[in-house]
C-alpha positions as CSV (number, residue, x, y, z in Angstrom):
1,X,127.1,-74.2,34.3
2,X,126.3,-71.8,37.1
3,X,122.1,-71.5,36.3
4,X,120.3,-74.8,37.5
5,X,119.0,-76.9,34.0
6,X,115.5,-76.6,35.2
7,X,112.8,-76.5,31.6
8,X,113.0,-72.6,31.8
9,X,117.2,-72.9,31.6
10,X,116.7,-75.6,28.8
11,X,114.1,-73.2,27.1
12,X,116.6,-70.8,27.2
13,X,119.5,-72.9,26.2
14,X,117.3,-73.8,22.8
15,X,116.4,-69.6,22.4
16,X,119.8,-68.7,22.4
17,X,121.6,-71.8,20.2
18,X,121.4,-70.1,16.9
19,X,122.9,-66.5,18.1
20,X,126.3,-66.0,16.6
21,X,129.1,-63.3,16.9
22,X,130.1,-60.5,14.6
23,X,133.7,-61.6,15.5
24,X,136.4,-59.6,16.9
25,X,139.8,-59.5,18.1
26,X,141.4,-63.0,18.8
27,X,144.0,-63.1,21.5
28,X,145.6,-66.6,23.1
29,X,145.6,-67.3,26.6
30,X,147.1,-70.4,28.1
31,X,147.6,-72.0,24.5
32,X,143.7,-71.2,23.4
33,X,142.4,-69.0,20.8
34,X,140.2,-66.7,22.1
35,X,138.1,-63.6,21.2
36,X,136.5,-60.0,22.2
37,X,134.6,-57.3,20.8
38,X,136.0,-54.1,20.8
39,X,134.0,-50.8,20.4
40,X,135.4,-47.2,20.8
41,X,134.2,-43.4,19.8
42,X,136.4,-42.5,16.7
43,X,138.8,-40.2,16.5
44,X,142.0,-40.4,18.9
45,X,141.9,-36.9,21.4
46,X,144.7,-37.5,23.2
47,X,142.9,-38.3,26.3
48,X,142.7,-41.7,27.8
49,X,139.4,-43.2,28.0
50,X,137.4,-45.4,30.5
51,X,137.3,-48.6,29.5
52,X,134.0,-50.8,30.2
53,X,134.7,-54.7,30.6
54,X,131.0,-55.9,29.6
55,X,130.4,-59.7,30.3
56,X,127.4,-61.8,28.7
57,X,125.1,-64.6,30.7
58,X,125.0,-67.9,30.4
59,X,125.1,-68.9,26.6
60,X,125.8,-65.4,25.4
61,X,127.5,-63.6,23.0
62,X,129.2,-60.6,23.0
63,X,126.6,-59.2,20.2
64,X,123.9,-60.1,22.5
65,X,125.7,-58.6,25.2
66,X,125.8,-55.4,23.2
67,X,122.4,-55.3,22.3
68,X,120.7,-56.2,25.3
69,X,122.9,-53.3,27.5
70,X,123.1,-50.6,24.7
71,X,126.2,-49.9,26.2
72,X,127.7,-49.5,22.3
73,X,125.6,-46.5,22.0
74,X,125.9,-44.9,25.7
75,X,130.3,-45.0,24.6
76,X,129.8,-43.2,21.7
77,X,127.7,-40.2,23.6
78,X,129.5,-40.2,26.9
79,X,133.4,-41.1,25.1
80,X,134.2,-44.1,26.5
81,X,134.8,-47.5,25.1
82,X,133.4,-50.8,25.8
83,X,134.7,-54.4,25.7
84,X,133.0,-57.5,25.2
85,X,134.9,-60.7,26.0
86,X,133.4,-64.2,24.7
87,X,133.3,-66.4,27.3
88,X,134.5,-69.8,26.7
89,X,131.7,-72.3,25.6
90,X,129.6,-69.3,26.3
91,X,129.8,-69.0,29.9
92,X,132.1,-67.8,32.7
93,X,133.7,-70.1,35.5
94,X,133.0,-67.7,38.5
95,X,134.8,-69.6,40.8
96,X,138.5,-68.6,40.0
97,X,140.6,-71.4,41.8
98,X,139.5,-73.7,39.5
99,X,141.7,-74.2,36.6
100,X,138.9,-72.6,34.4
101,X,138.2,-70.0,36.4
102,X,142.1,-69.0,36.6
103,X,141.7,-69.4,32.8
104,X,138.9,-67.0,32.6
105,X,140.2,-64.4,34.9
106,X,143.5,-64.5,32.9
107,X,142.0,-64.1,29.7
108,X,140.0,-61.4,31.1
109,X,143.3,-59.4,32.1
110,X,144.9,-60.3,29.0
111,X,142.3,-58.5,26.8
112,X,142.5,-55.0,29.1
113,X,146.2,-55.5,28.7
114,X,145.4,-56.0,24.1
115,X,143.0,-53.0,24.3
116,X,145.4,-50.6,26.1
117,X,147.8,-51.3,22.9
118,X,145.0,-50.5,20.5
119,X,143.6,-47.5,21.9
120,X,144.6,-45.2,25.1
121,X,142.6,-46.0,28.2
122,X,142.7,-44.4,31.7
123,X,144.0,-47.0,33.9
124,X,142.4,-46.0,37.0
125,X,139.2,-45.9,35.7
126,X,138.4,-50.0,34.2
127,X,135.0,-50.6,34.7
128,X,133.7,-54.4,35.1
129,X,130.1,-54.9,34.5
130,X,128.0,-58.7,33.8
131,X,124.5,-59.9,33.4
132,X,123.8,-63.3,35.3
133,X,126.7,-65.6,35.0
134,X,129.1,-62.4,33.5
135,X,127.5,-60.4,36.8
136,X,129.5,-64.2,38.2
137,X,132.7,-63.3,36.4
138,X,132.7,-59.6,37.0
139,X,132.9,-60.3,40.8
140,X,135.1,-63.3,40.4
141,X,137.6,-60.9,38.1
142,X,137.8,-58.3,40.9
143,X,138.2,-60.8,43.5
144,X,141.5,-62.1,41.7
145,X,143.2,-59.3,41.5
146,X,144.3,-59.7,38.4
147,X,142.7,-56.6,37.0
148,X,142.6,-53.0,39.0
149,X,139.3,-52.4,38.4
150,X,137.6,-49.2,39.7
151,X,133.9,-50.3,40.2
152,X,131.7,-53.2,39.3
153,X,128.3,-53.2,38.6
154,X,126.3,-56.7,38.0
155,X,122.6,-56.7,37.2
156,X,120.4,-60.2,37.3
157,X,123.3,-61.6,39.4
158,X,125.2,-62.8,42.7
159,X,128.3,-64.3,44.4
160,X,129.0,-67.5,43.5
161,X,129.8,-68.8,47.0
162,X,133.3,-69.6,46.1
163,X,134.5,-66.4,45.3
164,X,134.2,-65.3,49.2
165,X,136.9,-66.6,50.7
166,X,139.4,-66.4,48.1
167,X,138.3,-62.9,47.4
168,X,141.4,-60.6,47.3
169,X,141.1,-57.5,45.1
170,X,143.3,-54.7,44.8
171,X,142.0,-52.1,46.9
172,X,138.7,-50.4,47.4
173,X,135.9,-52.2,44.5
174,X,132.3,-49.8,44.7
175,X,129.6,-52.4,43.8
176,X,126.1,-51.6,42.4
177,X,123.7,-54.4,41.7
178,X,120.7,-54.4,39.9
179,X,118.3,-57.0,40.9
180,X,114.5,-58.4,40.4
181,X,112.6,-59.4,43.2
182,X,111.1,-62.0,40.7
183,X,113.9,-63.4,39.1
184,X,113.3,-67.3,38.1
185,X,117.0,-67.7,36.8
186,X,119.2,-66.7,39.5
187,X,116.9,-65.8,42.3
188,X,117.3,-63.1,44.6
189,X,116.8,-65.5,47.8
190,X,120.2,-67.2,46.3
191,X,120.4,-70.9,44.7
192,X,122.0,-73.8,44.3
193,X,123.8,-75.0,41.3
194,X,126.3,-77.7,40.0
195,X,129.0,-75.6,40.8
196,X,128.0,-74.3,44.2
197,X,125.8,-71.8,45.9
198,X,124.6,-68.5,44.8
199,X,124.7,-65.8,47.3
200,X,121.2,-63.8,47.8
201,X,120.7,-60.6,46.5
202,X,121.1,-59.2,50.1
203,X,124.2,-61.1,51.1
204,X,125.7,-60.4,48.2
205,X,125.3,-57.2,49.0
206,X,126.0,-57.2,52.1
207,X,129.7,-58.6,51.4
208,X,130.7,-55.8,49.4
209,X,129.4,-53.4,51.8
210,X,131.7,-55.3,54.6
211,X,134.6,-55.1,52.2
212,X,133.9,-51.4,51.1
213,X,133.7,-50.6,54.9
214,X,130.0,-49.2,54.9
215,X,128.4,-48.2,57.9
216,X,124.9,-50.0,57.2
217,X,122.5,-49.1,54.3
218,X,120.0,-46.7,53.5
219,X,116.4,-47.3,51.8
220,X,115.0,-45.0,50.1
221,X,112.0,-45.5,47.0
222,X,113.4,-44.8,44.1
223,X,111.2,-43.7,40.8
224,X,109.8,-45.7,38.3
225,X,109.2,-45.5,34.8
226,X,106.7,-48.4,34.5
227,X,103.4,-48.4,36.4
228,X,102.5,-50.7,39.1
229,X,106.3,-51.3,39.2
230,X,108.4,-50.3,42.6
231,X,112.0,-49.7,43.1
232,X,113.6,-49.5,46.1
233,X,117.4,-48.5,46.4
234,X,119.9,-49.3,49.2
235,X,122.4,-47.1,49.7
236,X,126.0,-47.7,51.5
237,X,126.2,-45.4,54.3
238,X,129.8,-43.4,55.4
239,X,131.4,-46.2,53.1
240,X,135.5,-45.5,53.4
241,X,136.4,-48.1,50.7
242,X,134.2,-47.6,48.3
243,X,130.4,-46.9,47.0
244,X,128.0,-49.6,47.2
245,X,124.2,-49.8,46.3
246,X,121.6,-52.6,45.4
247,X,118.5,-51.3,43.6
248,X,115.6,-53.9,43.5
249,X,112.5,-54.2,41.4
250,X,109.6,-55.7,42.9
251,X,108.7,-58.7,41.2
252,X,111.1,-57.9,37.9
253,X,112.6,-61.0,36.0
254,X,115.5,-62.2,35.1
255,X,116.4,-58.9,32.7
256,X,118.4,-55.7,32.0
257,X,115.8,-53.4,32.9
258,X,114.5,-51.2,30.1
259,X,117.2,-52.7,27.2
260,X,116.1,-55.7,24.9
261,X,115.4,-59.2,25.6
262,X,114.3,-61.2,22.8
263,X,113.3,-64.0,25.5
264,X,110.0,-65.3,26.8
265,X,108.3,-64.0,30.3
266,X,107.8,-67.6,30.8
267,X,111.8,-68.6,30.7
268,X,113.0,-65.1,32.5
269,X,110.3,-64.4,34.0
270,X,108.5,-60.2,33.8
271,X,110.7,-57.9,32.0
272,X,110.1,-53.6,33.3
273,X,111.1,-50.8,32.3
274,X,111.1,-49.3,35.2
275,X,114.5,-48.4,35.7
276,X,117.1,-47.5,32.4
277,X,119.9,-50.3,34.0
278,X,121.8,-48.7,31.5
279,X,122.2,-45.2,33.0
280,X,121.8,-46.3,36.4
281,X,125.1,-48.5,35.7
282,X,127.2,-45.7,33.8
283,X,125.8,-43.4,36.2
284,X,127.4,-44.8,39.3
285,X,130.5,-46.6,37.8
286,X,132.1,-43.4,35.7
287,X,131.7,-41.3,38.8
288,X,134.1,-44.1,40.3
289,X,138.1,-43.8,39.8
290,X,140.7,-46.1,41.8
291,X,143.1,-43.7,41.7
292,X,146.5,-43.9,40.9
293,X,147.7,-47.4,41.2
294,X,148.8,-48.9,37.6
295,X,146.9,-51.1,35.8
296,X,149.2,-54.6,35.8
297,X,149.5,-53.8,39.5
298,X,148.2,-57.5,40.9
299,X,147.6,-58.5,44.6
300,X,150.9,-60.1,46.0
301,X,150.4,-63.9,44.9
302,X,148.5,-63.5,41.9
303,X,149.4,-65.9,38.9
């Protein structure tokens, strides 16, 4: 697991152990049954779609994932549809040179390549987005090239330490991360776990703004909904490869920020309202595109 067991993570663990999916779609990757969650506005148009890869935390579901993000009911209203992979024993390997995470990354690719035979989707606009351990994955997916996506947006999350110097995506990847100052779970001063080292909130950062070729950041105070609560956004400067922004909450938990949490302040420390995560997410990533390149294009090297 990539959270430290620490009594809030086994709190958590217990909270969580009777959620249960709604199913899905079962696909098999590398011999193994596996699953998703597929949601899409009705009715076929003609044009393609974005498609949203949305990635649950540690001990997760993809219901949960739903409800948590309300991303279900932001793709009916802004016509775009949203995917949400089961991660195997609940969680994502972010580091993807092990044999899991080169499981998970595969799998990943493998269900954008099953929902482009379902429904039509815009290739140059696949969206990756995780809370906590899936914020992990959604890195870890575009650092493996296996999937061309056009943004990523994690919220409650980092870079596993791992993922930095195998990273190799395919092209430009804008980055937005959503992060509380007060987060218990996966901290924003980084952490240690079983499988590694956590980037902070500011390296992390920091690495996608190298990557994306920003010149330095901007900080500007941004509003908030919840009294008593600041925001504070940085904002990639002259970046040629692509967008990249951090907002932080000042002393927020471990939490997607105005959407539902059905666990105790003493496990994930204060949930806000402050911010909609929600529309701050869609709001950057759909104004992202990664142009024309196809979908199954893959870094040279990629299994």
């Amino acid at each position: 697991m990539l959270v430290r067991m620490t009594v809030a993570a086994a709190v958590l663990a217990a909270l969580v152990g009777c959620a249960a999916d709604a199913g899905g779609v079962g696909v098999v990757t590398g011999g193994q049954p596996r699953s998703y969650l597929l949601v899409a506005p009705n009715g076929d148009d003609g044009v393609p779609r974005p498609l949203v890869i949305a990635l649950h935390g540690w001990l997760g579901t993809p219901d949960q994932m739903a409800r948590t993000s309300g991303l279900s009911s932001a793709a009916a209203s802004r016509n775009f549809a949203v995917v949400y992979p089961r991660g195997d024993w609940r969680s994502w390997a972010a580091d993807q040179s092990s044999a899991r995470g080169v499981s998970d990354a595969a799998f990943l690719a493998q269900v954008v390549a099953d929902v482009s035979t379902r429904i039509r989707i815009d290739p140059s606009r696949v969206y990756a987005v995780g809370f906590s351990n899936g914020g992990l994955m959604a890195q870890a997916l575009a650092c493996s090239g296996r999937v061309r996506l056009a943004g990523v947006a994690v919220v409650a999350s980092g870079l596993a330490a791992p993922a930095v110097a195998a990273c190799a995506p395919v092209g430009p990847v804008p980055f937005l991360l959503i992060q509380g100052t007060g987060d218990p779970v996966i901290p924003a001063n980084g952490t240690d776990t079983r499988e590694g080292h956590i980037l902070s909130a500011a390296e992390t950062l920091a690495f996608w703004a190298t990557r994306n070729h920003c010149d330095g950041f901007e900080l500007a105070t941004a509003a908030s909904r919840e009294p008593g609560m600041t925001v504070m956004r940085a904002i990639g400067q002259k970046c040629r490869g692509g967008d990249t922004e951090g907002w932080f909450i000042n002393g927020g938990g471990h939490d997607w920020p105005g959407g539902e949490s059905g666990y105790p302040e003493f496990v994930v420390g204060r949930k806000t309202f402050a911010i909609d995560a929600t529309s701050v997410v869609l709001g950057f990533l759909l104004r992202q595109g990664a142009g024309a390149l196809p979908m199954g294009a893959v870094r040279k090297g990629a299994p």
